[in-house]
N, C-alpha and C positions, 0 to 999 in steps of 0.2 A: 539544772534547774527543773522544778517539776512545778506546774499549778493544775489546783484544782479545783472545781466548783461544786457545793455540797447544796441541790435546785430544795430541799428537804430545807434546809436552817438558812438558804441563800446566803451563803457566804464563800469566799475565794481565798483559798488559801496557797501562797506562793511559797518555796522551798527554792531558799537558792544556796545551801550547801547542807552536808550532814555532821557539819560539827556540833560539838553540846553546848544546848542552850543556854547561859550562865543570866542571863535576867530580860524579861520582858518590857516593853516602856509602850504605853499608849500615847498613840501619836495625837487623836479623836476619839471622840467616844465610842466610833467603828471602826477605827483602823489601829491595829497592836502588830508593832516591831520584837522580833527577838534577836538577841546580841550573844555572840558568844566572848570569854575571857577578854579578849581582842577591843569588845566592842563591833566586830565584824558581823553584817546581817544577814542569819540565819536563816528567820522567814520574814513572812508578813502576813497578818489575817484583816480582812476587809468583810464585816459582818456588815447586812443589808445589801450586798452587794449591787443589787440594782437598780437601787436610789445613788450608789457611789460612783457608778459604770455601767458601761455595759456589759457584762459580764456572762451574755451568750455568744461573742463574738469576741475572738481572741488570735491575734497574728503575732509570728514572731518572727524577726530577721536578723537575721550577723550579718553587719555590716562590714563591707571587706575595703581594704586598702588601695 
């Protein structure tokens, strides 16, 4: 998984694998899903991102068993 935040167009974009993209779907008028063949989620784009989140603070954990 990679994100990223672009402070330029404030928007966050998340990568969470690198298969091909086969169609995009707006979830809101700023948040857009891509799906691959599968329907499996590729990324996700969150445009405005700091009206959506907060999007200069980012933690991530794996939670263990």
């Amino acid at each position: 998984m990679n994100v990223r935040y672009f402070p330029d167009t404030d928007t966050l974009l998340v990568t969470f694998s690198d298969r091909k993209v086969a169609e995009t779907r707006d979830l809101t008028e700023d948040v857009l899903i891509e799906l691959d063949e599968q329907g499996r989620l590729v990324s996700m784009t969150v445009e405005h991102a700091k009206e959506q989140m907060n999007a200069t603070e980012f933690t991530y954990q794996v939670a263990t068993a």
